[in-house]
LUMGU-13310 format. One record per residue (C-alpha): residue number from 1; residue in three letters; x, y, z. Coordinates in Angstrom, 1 decimal, decimal comma, m for minus. Each point is the difference from the previous one (the first is absolute). Layout:
LUMGU-13310
ATOM   num   residuo     east    north       up
ATOM   NUM       ALA        X        Y        Z
...
This chain:
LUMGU-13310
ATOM   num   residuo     east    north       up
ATOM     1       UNK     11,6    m11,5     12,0
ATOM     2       UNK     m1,4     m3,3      1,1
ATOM     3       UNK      1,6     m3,2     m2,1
ATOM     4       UNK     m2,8     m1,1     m2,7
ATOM     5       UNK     m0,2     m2,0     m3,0
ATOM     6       UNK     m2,2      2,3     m2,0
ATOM     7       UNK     m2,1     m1,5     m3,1
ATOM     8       UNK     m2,5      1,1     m1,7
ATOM     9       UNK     m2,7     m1,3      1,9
ATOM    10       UNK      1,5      2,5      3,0
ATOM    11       UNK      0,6      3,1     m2,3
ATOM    12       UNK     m2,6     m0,1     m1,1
ATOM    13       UNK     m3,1      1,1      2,0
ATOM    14       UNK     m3,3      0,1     m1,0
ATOM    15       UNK     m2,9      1,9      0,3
ATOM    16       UNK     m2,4     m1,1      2,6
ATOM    17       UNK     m2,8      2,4     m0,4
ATOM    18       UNK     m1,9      0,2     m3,4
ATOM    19       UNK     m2,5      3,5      0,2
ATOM    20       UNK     m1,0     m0,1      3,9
ATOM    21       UNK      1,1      2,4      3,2
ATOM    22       UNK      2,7     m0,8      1,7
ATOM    23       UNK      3,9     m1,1     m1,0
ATOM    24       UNK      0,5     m1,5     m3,2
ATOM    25       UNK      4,1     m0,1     m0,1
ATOM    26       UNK      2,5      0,2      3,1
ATOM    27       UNK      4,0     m0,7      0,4
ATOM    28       UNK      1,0     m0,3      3,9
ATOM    29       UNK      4,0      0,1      0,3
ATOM    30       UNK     m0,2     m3,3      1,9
ATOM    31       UNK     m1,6     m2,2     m3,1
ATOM    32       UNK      2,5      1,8     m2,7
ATOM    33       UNK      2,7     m0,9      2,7
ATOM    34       UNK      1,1      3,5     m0,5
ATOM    35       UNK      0,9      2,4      2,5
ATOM    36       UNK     m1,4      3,4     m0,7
ATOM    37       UNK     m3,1     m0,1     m3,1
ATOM    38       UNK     m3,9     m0,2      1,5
ATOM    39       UNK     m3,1      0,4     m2,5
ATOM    40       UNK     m4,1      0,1      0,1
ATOM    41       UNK     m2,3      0,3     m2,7
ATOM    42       UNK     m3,2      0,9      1,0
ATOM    43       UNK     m3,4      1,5     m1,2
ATOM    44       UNK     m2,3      2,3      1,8
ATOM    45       UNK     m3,6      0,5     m0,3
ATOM    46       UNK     m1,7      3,6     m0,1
ATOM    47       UNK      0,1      1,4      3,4
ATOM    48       UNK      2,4     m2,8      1,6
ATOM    49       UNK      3,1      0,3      1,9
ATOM    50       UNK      3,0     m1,3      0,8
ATOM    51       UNK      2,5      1,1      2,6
ATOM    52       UNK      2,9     m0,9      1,7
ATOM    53       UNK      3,2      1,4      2,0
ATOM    54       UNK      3,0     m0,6     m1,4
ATOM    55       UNK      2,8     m1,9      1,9
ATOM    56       UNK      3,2      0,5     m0,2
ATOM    57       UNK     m0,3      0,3     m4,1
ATOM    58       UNK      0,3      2,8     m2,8
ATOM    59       UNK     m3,2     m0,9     m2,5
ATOM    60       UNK     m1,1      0,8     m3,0
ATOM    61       UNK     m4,1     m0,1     m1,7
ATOM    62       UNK     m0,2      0,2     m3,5
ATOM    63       UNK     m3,5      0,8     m1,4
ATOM    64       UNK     m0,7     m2,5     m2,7
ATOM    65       UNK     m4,1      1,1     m0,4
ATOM    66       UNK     m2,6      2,0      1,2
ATOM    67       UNK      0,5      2,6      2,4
ATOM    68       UNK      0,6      0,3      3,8
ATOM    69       UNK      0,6      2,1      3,4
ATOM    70       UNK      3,2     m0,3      1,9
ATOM    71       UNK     m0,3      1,1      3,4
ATOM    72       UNK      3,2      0,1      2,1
ATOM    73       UNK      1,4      1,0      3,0
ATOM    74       UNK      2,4      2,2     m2,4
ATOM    75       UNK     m2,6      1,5     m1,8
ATOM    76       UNK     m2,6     m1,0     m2,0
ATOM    77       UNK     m0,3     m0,6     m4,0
ATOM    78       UNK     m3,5      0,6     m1,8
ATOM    79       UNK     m0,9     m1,0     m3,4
ATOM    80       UNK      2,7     m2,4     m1,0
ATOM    81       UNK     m0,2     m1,9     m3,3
ATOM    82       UNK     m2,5     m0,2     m3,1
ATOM    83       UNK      1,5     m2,5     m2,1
ATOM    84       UNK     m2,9     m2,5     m0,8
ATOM    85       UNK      2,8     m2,1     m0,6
ATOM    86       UNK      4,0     m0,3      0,0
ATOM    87       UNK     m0,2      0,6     m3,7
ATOM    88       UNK     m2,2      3,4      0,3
ATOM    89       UNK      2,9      2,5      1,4
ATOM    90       UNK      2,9      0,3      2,4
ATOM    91       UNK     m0,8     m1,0      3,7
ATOM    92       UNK     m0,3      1,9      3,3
ATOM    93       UNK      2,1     m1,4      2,9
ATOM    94       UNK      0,9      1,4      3,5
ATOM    95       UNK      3,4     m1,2      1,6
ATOM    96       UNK     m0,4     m0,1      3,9
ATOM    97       UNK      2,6     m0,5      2,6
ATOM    98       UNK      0,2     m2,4      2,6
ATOM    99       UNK     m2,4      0,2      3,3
ATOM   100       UNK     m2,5      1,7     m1,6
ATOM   101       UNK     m3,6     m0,7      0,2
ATOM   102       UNK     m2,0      0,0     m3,3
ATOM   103       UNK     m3,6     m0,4     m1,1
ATOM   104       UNK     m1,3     m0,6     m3,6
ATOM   105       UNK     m3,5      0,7     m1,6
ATOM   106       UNK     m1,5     m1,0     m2,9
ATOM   107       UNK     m1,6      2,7     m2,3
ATOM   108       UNK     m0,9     m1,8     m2,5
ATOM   109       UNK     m2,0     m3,6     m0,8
ATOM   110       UNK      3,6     m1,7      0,1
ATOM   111       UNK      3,2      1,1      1,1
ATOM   112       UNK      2,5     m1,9     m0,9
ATOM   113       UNK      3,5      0,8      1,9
ATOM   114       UNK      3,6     m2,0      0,6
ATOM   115       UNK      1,7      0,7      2,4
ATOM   116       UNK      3,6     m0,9      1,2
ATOM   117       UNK      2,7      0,2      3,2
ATOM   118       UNK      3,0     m0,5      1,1
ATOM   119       UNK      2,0      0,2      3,3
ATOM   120       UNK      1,8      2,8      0,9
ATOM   121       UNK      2,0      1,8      3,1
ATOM   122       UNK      0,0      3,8     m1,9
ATOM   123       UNK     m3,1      2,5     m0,2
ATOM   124       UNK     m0,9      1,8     m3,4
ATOM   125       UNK     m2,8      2,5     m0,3
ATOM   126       UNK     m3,5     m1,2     m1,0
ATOM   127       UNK      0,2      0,5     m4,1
ATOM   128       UNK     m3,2      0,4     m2,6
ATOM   129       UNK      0,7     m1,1     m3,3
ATOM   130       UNK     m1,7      0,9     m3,2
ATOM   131       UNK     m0,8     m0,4     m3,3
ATOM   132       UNK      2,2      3,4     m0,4
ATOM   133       UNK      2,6     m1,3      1,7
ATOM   134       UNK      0,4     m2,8     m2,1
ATOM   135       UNK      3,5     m0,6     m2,5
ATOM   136       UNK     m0,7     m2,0     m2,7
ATOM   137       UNK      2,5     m2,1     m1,6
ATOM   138       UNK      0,4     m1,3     m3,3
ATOM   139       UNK      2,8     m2,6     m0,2
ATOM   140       UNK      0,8     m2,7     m2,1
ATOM   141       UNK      0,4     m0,3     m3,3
ATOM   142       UNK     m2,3     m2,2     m2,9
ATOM   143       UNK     m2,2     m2,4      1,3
ATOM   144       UNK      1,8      0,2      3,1
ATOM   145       UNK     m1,4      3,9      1,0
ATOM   146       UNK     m1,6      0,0      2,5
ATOM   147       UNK     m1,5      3,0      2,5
ATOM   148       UNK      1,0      0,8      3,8
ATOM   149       UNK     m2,2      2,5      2,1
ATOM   150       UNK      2,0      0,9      3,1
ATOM   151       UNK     m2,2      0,0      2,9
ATOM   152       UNK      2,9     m0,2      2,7
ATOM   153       UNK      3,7      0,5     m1,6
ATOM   154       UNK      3,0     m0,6      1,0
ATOM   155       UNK      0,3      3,6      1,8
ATOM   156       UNK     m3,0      0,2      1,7
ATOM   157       UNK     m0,2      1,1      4,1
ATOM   158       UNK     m0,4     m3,9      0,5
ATOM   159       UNK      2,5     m3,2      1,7
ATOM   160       UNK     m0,7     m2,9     m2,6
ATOM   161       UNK     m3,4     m0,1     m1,7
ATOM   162       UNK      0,4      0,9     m3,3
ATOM   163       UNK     m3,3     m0,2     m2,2
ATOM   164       UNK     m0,7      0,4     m4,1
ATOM   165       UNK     m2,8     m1,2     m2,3
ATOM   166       UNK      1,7     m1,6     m3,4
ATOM   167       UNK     m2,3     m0,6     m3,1
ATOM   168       UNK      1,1     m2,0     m2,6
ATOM   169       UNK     m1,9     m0,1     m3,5
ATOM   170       UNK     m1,1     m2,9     m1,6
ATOM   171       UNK      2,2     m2,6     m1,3
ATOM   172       UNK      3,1      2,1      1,7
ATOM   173       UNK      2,8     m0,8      2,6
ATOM   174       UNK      1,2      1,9      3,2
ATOM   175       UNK      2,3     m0,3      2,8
ATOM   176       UNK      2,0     m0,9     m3,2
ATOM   177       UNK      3,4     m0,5     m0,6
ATOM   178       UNK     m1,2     m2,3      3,0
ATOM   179       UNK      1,4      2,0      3,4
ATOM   180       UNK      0,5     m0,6      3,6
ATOM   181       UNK      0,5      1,3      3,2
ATOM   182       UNK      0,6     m2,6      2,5
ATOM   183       UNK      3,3      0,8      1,6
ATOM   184       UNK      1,7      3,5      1,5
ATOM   185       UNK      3,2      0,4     m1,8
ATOM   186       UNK      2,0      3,7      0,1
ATOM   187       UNK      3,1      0,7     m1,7
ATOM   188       UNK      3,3      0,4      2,2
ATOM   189       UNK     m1,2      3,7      0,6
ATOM   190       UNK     m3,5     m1,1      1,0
ATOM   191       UNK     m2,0      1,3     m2,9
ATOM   192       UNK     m2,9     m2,2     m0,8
ATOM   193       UNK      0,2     m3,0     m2,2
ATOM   194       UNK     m3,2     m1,9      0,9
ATOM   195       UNK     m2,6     m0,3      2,6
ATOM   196       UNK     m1,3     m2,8      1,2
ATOM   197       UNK     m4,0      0,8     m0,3
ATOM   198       UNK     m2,5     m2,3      0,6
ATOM   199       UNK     m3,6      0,5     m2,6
ATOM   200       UNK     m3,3     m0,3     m0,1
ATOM   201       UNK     m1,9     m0,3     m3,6
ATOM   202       UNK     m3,8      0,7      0,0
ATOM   203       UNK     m1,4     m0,6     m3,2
ATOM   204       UNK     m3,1      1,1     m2,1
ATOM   205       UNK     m0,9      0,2     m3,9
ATOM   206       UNK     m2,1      2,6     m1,6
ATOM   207       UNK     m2,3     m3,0     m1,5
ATOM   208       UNK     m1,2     m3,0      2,0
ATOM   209       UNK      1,7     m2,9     m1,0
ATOM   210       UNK      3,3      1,5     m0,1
ATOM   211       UNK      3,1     m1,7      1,5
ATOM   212       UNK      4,2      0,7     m0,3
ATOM   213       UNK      2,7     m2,4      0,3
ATOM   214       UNK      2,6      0,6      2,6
ATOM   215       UNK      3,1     m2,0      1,0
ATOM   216       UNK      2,1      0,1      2,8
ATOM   217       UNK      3,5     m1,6     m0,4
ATOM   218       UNK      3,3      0,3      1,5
ATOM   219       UNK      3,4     m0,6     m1,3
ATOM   220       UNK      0,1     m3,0      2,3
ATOM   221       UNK     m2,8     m1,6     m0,9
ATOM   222       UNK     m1,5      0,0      3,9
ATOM   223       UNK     m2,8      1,7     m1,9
ATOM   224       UNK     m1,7     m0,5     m3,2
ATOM   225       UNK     m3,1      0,6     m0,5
ATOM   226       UNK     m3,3      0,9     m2,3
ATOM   227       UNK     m2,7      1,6      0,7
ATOM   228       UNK     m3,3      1,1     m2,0
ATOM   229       UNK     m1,6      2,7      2,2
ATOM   230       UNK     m3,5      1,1     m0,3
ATOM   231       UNK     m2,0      2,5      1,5
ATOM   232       UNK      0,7      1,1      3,5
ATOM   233       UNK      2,8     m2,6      0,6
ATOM   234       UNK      2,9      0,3      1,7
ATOM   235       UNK      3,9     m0,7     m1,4
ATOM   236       UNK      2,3      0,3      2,9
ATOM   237       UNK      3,8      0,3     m0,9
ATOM   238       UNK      2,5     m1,0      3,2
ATOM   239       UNK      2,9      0,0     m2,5
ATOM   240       UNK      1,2     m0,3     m3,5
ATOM   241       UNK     m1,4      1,3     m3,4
ATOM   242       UNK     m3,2      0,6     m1,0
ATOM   243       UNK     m1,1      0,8     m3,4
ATOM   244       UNK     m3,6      0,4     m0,9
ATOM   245       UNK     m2,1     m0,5     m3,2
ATOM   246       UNK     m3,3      0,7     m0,9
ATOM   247       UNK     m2,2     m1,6     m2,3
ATOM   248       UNK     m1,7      1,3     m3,4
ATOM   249       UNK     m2,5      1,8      0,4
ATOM   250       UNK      0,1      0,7      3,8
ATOM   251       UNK      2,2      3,0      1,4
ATOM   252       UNK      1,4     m1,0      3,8
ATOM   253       UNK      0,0      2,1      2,8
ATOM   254       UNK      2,1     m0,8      2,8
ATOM   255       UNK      0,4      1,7      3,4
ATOM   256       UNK      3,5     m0,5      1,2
ATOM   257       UNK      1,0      0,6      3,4
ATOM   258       UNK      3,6     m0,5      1,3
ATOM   259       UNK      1,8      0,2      3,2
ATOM   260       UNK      3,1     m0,5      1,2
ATOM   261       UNK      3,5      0,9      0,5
ATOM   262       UNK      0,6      3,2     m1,5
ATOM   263       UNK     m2,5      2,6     m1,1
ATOM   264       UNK      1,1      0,0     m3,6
ATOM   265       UNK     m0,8     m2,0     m2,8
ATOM   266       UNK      3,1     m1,4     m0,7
ATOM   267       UNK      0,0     m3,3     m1,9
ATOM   268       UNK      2,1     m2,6     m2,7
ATOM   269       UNK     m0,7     m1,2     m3,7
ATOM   270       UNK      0,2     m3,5     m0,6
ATOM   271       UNK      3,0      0,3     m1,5
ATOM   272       UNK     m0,4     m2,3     m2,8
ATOM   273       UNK     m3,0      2,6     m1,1
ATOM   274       UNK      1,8      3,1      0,4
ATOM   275       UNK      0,6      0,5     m3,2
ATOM   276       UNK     m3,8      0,5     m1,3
ATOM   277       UNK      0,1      3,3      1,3
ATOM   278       UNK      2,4      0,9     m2,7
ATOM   279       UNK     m3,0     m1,3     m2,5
ATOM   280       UNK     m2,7      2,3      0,8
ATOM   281       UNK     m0,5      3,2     m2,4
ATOM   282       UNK     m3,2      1,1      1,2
ATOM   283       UNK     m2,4     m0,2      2,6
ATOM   284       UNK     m3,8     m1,5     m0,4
ATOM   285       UNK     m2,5      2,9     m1,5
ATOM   286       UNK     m2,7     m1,4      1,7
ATOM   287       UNK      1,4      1,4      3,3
ATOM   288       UNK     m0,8      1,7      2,2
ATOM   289       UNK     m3,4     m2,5      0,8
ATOM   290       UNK     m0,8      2,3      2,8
ATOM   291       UNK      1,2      4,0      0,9
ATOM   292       UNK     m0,6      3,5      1,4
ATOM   293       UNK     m2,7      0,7     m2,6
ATOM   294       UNK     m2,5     m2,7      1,7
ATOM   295       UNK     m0,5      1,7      3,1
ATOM   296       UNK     m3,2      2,3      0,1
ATOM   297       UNK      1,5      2,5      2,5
ATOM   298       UNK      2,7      1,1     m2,6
């Protein structure tokens, strides 16, 4: 990791594309002064394309909207997606491996797709993900449950990129007790304590208008930070914790990505907040905001 001094104003990214074609949010590994996390945002037209040939990366694209083609020099993937929005269902995704060429189509008026990468020296198999495949999660407790889709776990035939969609109702916490996973530490017999993990957050709100709170902190104090992200902005988290909140009346989604040393997600309470979990005697009954039920193929 490249020496920063990270602040808000460099966490935070935002948006730089309203409704139009083209990009609207991106990470390069150089700007977070990161080593291994890469994102792009970006929105298709009907009947439009993009493709590229992967480097030397594994990568990762998420179907956020719409509906698309994948064409690749490992196979090809029709049909893919039919949320009208990140709030309508589970998503589609396709994991492919490094040096492989890929082409997407838009099927429908807008396609909206992230996708992610990372460098790697080891080869998995080209993987479709869907809606099926899917766990859902329910963690938390109170106002601080929360929901996890697993789109890449921990487990998965990948090297580092690890991806999940987290929604958090209105007015509730997550990533709470307040974690973090910014240094690799094993017990004396090498079992893993914590990774270090470098994130990406990409947000959206199931009402315009909508906005969470995030801070990023460390126990140091090199970083401390808050941040109100709104629609299709960008949190990036080099190290320390990271609690989210999001306001009344708006539930957050947030697209996490992370990459790094260890394909686990192994982390650390704060420990001065530890002892909430101890609190919680049920989980929110508003959850699950999105699951299996949604999608029209089931």
């Amino acid at each position: 990791m490249i020496l920063m001094d990270y602040t808000a104003d460099n966490l935070l990214l935002r948006s730089t594309n309203e409704d139009r074609p083209g990009v609207f949010a991106k990470v390069a590994a150089e700007q977070a002064g990161w080593d291994y996390l890469n994102m792009v945002a970006l929105r298709l037209e009907k009947g439009k394309t993009f493709g590229i040939t992967i480097a030397d990366y594994e990568y990762v694209a998420i179907v956020l909207s719409g509906q698309c083609n994948i064409r690749t020099g490992k196979g090809n993937f029709d049909n893919l997606g039919y949320r009208k929005d990140v709030f309508g269902g589970l998503p589609y995704a396709l994991y492919m491996p490094r040096q492989t060429e890929f082409e997407i189509e838009a099927l429908t008026d807008t396609l909206e797709i992230v996708s992610c990468w990372s460098p790697t020296d080891k080869d998995h198999p080209i993987k479709l993900i869907t809606p099926q495949d899917i766990k859902i999660e329910i963690t938390g407790g109170g106002n601080a449950s929360y929901q996890i889709n697993r789109i890449v776990p921990p487990g998965f035939a990948a090297h580092r990129l690890m991806v999940q969609e987290v929604y958090t109702p209105s007015g509730n916490w997550s990533e709470y007790p307040p974690y973090k996973h910014d240094t690799h530490r094993t017990t004396p017999k090498g079992e893993l304590l914590e990774a270090y993990l470098e994130k990406i957050c990409f947000y959206r709100h199931n009402r315009p208008g909508g906005y969470a709170y995030q801070r990023v902190y460390t126990e140091d104090g090199s970083i401390s930070a808050l941040m109100m992200p709104q629609e299709n902005d960008v949190v990036i988290v080099p190290k320390g914790y990271h609690p989210l909140v999001s306001a009344h009346g708006y539930s957050t989604y947030c697209l996490q990505i992370t990459a790094g040393s260890a394909h686990a997600q192994a982390t650390a309470d704060d420990p001065q907040d530890t002892w909430i979990r101890e609190t919680w005697t049920q989980k929110d009954s508003r959850l699950p905001l999105v699951d299996h039920g949604m999608h029209p193929r089931t």
